[in-house]
C-alpha positions in Angstrom: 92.2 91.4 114.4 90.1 94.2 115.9 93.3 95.4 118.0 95.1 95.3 115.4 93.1 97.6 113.6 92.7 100.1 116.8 96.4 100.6 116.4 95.9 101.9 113.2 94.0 104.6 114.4 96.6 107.3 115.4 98.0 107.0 112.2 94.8 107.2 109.7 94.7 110.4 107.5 97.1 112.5 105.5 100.3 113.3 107.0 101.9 116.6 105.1 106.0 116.1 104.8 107.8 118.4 106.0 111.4 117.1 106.2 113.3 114.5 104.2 116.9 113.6 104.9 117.6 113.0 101.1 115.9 115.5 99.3 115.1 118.9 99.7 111.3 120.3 99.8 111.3 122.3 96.7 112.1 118.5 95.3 109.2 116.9 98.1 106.2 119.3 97.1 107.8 119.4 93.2 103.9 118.6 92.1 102.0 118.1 94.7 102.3 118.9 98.4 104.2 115.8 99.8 102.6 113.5 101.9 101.7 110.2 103.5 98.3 108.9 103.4 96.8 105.9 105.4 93.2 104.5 105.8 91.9 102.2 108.4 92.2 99.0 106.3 96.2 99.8 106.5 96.4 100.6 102.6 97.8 104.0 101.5 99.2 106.3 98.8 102.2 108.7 99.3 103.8 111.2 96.9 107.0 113.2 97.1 108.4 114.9 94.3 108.9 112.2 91.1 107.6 109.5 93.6 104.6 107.7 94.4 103.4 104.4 95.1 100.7 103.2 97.1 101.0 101.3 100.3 99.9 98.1 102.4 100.9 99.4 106.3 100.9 96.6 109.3 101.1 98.3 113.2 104.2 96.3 114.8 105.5 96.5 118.4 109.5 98.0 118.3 111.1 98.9 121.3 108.0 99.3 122.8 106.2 101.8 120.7 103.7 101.2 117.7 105.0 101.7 114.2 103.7 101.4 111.2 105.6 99.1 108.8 105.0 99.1 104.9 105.7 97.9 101.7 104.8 100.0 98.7 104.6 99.6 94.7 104.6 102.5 92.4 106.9 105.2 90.2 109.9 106.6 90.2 109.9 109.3 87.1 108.0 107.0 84.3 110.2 103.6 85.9 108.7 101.3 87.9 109.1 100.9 91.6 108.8 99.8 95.3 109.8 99.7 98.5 109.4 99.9 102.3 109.1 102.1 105.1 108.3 102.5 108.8 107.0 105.2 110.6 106.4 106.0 114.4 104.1 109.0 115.9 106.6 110.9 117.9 105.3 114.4 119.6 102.5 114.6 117.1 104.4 114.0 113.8 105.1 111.3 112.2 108.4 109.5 111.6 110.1 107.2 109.5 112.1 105.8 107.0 111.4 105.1 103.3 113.5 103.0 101.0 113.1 102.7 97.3 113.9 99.2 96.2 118.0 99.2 94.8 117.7 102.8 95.5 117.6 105.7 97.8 116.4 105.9 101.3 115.0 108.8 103.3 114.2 109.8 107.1 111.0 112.0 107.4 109.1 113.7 109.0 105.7 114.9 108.1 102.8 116.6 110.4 99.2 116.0 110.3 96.8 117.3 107.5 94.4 119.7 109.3 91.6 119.1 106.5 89.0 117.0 107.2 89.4 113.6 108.1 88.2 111.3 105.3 90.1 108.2 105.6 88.8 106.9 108.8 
């Protein structure tokens, strides 16, 4: 379990998006800054635009580079939702995917919060 959790590390803290495929970012920072979020138990919260769930993350081997893989439960507007998503640390931001149960799915990418560190 322990190297488990020291894969987690690169990706604990607030990631800031700065890209989505789907929507633009007046939509992604619409009422707060968008972002990704993820502690080192592998929970999390994101929020981009009218969306925001929170998140249970496991680090999985693909091609042989550590991702992050998640599911997610939250809101869509005032309608329940979830999801998944993956996300890979590629030239110090991070990249994914997100998908919204029977809905949309988005790319991102989204660079590292320069605030403190308070997730780790």
């Amino acid at each position: 379990m322990k190297l488990v959790k020291a894969k987690l590390k690169p990706f604990i803290g607030q990631w800031l998006i700065d890209d989505m495929e789907t929507w633009d970012q007046e939509y992604v920072n619409m009422e707060t800054r968008g972002h990704f979020t993820f502690k080192k138990d592998g929970t999390g919260h994101f929020q981009f635009g009218l969306v925001q769930g929170e998140m249970d993350g496991r680090v999985e081997v693909v091609d042989g580079k550590d991702r992050i893989a998640f599911s997610w439960e939250g809101q869509e507007e005032t309608d329940t939702a979830s999801g998944r998503g993956w996300a890979v640390i590629e030239n110090r931001e991070l990249r994914g995917r997100i998908f919204i149960h029977l809905g949309d799915d988005s790319a991102f990418r989204a660079v590292r919060s320069r605030k403190a560190n308070i997730y780790e």
